[in-house]
C-alpha positions as CSV (number, residue, x, y, z in Angstrom):
1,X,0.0,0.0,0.0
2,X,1.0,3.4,-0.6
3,X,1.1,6.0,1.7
4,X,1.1,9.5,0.0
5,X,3.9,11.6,2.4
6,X,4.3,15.0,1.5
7,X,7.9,16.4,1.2
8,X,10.2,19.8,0.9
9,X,8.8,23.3,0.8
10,X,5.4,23.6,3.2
11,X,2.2,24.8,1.1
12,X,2.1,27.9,3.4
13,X,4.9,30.7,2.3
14,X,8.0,29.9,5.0
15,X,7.6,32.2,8.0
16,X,10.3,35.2,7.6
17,X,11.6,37.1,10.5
18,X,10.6,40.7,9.5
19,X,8.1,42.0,6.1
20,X,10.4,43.1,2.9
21,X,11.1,46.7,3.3
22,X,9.1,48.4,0.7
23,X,11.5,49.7,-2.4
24,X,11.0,50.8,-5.5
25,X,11.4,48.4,-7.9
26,X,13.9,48.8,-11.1
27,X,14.6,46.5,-13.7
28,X,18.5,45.0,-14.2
29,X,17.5,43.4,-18.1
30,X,15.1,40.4,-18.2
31,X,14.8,40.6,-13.8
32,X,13.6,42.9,-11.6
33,X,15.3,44.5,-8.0
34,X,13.0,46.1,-5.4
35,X,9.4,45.6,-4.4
36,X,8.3,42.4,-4.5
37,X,11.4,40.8,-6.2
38,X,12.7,38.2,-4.7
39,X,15.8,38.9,-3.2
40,X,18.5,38.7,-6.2
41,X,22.0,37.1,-5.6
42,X,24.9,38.6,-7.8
43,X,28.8,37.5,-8.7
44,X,31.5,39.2,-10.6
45,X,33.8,37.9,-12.8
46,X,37.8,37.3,-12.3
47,X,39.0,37.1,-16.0
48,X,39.7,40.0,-18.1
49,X,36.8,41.0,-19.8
50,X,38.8,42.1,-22.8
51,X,39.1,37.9,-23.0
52,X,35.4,37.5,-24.5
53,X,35.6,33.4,-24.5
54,X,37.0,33.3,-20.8
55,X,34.5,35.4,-19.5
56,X,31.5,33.7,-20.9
57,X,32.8,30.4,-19.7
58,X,33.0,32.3,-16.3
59,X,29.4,33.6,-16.3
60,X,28.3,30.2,-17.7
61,X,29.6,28.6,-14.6
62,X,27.9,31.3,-12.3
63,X,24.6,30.8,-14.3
64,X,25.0,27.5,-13.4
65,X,25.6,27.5,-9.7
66,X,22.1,30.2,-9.2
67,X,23.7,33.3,-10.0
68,X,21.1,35.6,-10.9
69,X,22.8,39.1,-11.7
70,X,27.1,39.0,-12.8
71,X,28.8,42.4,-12.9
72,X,32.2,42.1,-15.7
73,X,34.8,45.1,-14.9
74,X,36.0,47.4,-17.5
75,X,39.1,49.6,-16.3
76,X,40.4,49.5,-20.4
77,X,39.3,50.3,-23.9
78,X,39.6,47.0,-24.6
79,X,36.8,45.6,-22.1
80,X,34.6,48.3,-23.2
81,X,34.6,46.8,-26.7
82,X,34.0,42.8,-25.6
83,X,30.8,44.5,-23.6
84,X,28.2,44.3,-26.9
85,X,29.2,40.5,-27.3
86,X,29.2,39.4,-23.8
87,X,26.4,41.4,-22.9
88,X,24.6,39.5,-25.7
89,X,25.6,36.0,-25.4
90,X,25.1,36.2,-21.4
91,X,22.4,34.3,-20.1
92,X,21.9,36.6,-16.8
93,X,22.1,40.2,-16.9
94,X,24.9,41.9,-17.2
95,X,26.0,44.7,-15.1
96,X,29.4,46.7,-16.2
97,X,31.2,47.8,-13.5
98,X,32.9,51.6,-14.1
99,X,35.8,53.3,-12.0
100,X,37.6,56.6,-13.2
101,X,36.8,56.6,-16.8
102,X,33.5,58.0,-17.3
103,X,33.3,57.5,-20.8
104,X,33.2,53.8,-20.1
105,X,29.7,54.4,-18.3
106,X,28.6,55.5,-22.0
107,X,30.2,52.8,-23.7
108,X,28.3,50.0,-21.3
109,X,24.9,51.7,-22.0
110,X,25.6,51.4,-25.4
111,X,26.9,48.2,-25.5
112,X,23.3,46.9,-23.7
113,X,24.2,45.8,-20.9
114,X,21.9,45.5,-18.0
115,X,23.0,47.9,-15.8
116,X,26.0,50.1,-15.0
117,X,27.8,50.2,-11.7
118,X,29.0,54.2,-10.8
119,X,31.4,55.0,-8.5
120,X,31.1,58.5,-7.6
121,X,33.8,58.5,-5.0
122,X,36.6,58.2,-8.4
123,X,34.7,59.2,-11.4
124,X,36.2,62.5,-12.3
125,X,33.5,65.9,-11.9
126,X,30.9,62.7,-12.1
127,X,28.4,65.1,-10.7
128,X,29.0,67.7,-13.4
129,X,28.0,64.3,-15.9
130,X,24.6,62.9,-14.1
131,X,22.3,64.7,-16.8
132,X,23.6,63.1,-19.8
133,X,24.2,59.5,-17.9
134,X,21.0,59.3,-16.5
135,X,19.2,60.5,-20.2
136,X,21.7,57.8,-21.8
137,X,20.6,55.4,-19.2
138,X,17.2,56.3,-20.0
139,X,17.0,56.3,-23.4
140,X,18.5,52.5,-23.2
141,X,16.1,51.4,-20.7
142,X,19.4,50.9,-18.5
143,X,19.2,51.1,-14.8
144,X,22.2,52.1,-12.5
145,X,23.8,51.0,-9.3
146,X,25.0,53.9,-7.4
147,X,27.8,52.5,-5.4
148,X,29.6,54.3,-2.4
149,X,32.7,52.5,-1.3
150,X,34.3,53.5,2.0
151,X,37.9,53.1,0.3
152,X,37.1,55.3,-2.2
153,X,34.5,58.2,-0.5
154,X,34.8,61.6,-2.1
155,X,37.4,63.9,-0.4
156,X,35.1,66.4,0.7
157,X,33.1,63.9,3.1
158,X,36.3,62.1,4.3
159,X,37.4,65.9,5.4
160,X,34.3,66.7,7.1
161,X,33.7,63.2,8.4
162,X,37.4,62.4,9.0
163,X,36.9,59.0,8.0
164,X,34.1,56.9,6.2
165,X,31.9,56.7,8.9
166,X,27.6,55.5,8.2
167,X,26.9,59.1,8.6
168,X,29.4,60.1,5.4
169,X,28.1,56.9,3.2
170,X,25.1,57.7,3.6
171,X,25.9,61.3,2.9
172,X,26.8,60.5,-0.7
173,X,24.6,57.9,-2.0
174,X,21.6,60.6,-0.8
175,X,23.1,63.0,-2.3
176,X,23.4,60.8,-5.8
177,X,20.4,59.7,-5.8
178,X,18.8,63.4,-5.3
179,X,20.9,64.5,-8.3
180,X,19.8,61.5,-10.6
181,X,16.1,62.2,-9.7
182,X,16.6,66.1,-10.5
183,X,17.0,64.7,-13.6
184,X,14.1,62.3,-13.4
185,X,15.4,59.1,-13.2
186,X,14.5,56.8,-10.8
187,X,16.0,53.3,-11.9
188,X,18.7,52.8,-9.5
189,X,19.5,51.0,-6.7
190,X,22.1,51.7,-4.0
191,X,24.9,50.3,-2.0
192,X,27.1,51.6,1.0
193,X,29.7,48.9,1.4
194,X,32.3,48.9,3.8
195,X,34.9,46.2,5.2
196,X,33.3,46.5,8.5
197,X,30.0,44.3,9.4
198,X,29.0,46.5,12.1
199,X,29.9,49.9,9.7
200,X,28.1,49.0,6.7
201,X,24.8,47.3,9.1
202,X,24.3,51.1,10.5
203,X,25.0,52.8,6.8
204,X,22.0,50.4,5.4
205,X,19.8,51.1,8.4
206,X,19.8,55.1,7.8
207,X,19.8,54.8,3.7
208,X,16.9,52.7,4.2
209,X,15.3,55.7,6.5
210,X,16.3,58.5,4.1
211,X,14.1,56.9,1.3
212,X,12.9,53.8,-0.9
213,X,15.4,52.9,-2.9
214,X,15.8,49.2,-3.7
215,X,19.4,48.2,-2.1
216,X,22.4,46.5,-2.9
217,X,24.1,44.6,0.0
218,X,27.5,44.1,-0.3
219,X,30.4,44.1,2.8
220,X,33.6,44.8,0.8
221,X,37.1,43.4,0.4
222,X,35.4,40.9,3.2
223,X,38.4,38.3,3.2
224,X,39.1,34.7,2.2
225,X,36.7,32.4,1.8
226,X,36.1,31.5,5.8
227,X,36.4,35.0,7.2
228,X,34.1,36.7,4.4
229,X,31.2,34.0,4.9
230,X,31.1,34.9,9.1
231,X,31.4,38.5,7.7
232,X,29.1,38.1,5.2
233,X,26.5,36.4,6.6
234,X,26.8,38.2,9.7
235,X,26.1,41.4,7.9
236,X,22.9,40.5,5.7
237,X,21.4,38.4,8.2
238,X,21.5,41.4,10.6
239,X,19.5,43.7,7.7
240,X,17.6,40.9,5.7
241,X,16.0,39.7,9.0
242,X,14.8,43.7,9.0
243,X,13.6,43.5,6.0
244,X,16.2,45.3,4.8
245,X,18.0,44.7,1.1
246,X,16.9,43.6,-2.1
247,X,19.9,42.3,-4.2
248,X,23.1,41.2,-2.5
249,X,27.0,39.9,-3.5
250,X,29.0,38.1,-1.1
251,X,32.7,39.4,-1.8
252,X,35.3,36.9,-0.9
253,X,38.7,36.3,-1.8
254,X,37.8,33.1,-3.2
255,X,36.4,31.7,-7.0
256,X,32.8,33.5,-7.7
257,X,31.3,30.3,-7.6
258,X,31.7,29.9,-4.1
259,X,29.8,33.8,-3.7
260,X,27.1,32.4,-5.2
261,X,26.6,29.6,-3.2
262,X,27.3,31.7,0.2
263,X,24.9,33.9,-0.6
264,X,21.9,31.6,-1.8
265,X,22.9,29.7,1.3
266,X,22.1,32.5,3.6
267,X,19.5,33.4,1.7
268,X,17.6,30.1,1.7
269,X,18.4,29.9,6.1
270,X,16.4,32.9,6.0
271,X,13.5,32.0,3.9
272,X,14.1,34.2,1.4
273,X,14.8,31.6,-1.0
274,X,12.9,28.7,-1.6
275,X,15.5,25.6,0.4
276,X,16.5,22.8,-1.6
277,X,18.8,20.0,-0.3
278,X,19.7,20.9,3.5
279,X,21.9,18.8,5.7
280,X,21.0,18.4,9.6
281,X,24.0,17.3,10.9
282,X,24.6,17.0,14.7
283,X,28.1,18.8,16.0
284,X,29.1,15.5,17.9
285,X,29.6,15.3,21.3
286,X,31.5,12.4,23.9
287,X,27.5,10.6,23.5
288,X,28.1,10.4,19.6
289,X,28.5,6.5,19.1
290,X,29.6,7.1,15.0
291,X,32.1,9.3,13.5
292,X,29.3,12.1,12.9
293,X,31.7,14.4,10.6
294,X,32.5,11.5,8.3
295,X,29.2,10.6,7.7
296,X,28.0,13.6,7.2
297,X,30.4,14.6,4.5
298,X,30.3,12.0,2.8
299,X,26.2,12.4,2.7
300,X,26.8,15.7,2.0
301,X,29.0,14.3,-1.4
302,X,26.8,12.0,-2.7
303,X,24.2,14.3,-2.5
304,X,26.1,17.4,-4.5
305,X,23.7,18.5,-7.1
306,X,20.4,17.3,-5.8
307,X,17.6,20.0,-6.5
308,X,14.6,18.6,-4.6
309,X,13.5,20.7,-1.9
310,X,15.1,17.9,1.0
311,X,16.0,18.3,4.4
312,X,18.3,14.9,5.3
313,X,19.3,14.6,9.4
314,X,22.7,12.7,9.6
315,X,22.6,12.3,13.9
316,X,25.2,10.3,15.9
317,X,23.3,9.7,19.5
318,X,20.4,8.5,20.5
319,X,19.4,11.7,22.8
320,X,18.4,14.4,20.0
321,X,18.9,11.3,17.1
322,X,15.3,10.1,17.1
323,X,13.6,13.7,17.4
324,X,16.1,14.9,14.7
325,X,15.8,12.2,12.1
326,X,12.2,12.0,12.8
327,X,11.1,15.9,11.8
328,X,13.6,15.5,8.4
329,X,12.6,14.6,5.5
330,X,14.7,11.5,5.4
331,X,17.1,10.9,8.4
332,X,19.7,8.7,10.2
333,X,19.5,8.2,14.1
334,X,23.3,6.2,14.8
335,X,24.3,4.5,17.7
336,X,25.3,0.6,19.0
337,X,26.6,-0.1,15.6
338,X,23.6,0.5,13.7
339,X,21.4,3.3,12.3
340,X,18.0,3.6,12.0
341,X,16.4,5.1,8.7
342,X,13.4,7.6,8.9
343,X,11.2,8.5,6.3
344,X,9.1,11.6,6.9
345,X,8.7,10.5,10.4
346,X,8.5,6.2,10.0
347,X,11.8,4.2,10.4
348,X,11.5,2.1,7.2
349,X,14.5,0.3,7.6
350,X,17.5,-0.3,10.1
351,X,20.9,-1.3,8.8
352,X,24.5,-1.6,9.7
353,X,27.0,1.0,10.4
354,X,29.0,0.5,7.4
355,X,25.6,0.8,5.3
356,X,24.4,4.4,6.6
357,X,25.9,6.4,4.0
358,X,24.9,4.1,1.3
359,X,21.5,3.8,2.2
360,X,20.8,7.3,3.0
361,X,21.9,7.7,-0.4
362,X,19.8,5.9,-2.3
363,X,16.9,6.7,-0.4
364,X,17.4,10.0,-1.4
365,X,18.0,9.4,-4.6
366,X,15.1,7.3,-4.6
367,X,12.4,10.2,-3.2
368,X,14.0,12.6,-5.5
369,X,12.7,10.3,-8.0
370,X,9.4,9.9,-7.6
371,X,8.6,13.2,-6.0
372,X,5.7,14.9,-8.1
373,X,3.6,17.8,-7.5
374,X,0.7,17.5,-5.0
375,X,-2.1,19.9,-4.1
376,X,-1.0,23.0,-3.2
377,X,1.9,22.3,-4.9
378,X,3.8,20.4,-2.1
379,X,6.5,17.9,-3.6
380,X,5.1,14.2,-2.3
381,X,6.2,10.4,-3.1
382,X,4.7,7.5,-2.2
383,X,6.7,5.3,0.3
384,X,5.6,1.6,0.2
């Protein structure tokens, strides 16, 4: 007989700690940023964009990991010419970013990309030239990011400031923005970043009181790979669980790839992305009767690539074991020699130590199989 067990994502939206702030929402090519967007996860590419082939291969690669938005650089007259053909062939939006050579911000509109990233802090008299970008923009149906870097804040606010402080990041992307809506354009979205978690959390909070602007999260120059992530997710879990932010980049000293997955990752522990494959794993303990941190890698292995929305409980001990396994999707509660396999709740098998990893395994494989749409549109399978 089967019985009909109903798997993944609940048929009730996740609960999320706070309401999305409401923003404005822009367009970045065939997405959107703001409002009710979901919340957008973006990437930059490493090679030179000047080598066309190299830097599709990388955006093919970040397309393929769940990168929604990837921003190219183009310091050289050489990148500004490979923008028509990457911009084209790229299947996410583009976003060209521009430092110091404002003529670059008119070749990137141009050139159709997506969106162009301005630096005001290093783009020479780049108030002087708002009129004609944001009537370029305009005319392309380009948006803009307005980006105000603490390493790179416009002398006049590090002199009255004395440093880049929330007050003086604020300062200038206000003062952007009110320059490019003078000139009535409203497509843009805003970021403040700074190397510091606890600097750039307070510069979000008061842009987000001076108006609605759809906002870019971003904690810059955050480290290698293991120090960015705590920075990183530090940062945007302290604003996203306000409701604050609507497009972020995790910047790490490390491939893009690994951005990507950083920042879905945080995303999806927030709720702000639907979850797929999620790993309960206990942090083992002298009770822990199996070697928790191999099994649970090498679940964690087999199971690379897996899209179903599944939540699998690897547990050593047989004090939070059963309760753990039991409220996963599929779980393993280990001790004595021996794990016991649960099912949405049912123990459907019990098998040897040296079995676990298979059988979790192809269980797994096994619901991801037959999972199908239900009512509501909750994944289920049938278990036998």
């Amino acid at each position: 007989m089967s019985i009909p067990i109903s798997l993944g994502m609940p048929e009730a939206p996740p609960p999320v700690l706070a309401p999305r702030r409401p923003t404005r929402k822009i367009k970045v090519g065939s997405l959107y940023v703001g409002g009710d967007a979901p919340v957008s996860v973006q990437s930059m590419t490493t090679t030179r964009t000047s080598d066309i082939n190299a830097t599709l291969q990388q955006i093919a690669e970040l397309t393929a990991s769940g990168c929604d938005i990837v921003r190219v650089a183009c310091p050289t007259e050489d990148d500004a010419e490979a923008l028509p053909i990457i911009a084209r062939k790229s299947q996410i939006p583009v976003i060209a970013d521009i430092h110091f050579q404002p003529k670059y911000v008119f070749a990137a509109i141009d050139a159709g990309c997506a969106a162009v990233r301005v630096n005001p802090g290093n783009i020479r008299k780049f108030d002087d030239q708002v009129g004609a970008i944001a009537q370029a923009a305009k005319d392309a149906g380009t948006s803009i990011r307005i980006g105000v870097n603490a390493g790179s804040l416009d002398k006049r606010l590090l002199e009255k400031y004395g440093k880049a402080t929330p007050e003086a990041l604020v300062e200038s992307a206000v003062w952007e923005a009110s320059l490019f809506e003078e000139h009535d354009f409203h497509e843009f979205k805003i970021s403040v970043k700074h190397n510091d978690p606890v600097v750039m959390v307070r510069a979000y909070e008061l842009l987000s009181e001076r108006g609605d602007w759809p906002l870019h999260l971003g904690v810059t120059e955050a480290g290698p790979a293991f120090q960015g992530t705590i920075k990183s997710a530090t940062a945007f879990g302290a604003l996203l669980s306000k409701g604050i932010g609507d497009t972020i980049r995790v910047s790490l000293s490390a491939p893009p790839v690994e951005e990507v997955k950083v920042g879905i990752q945080i995303l999806q522990a927030l709720n702000l992305r639907p979850r797929k494959l999620e790993i309960v794993s206990c942090p083992s303990c002298g009770r822990a009767q199996v070697d928790v941190y191999t099994l649970a890698e090498r679940v964690t292995a087999g199971l690379e690539g897996l899209e179903v929305p599944l939540r699998v409980a690897v547990m050593g001990c047989v004090v939070n074991g059963p309760g753990e396994a039991r409220e996963a999707d599929l779980g393993v509660a280990s001790g004595n020699g021996k794990g016991q396999i649960f099912v949405k709740g049912e123990v459907v098998k019990t098998v040897p130590e040296s079995m676990i990893v298979e059988t979790l395994i192809e269980e797994a494989m096994r619901i991801a199989e037959t999972m199908e749409p239900a009512e509501g549109g909750a994944p289920v399978v049938s278990v036998s």
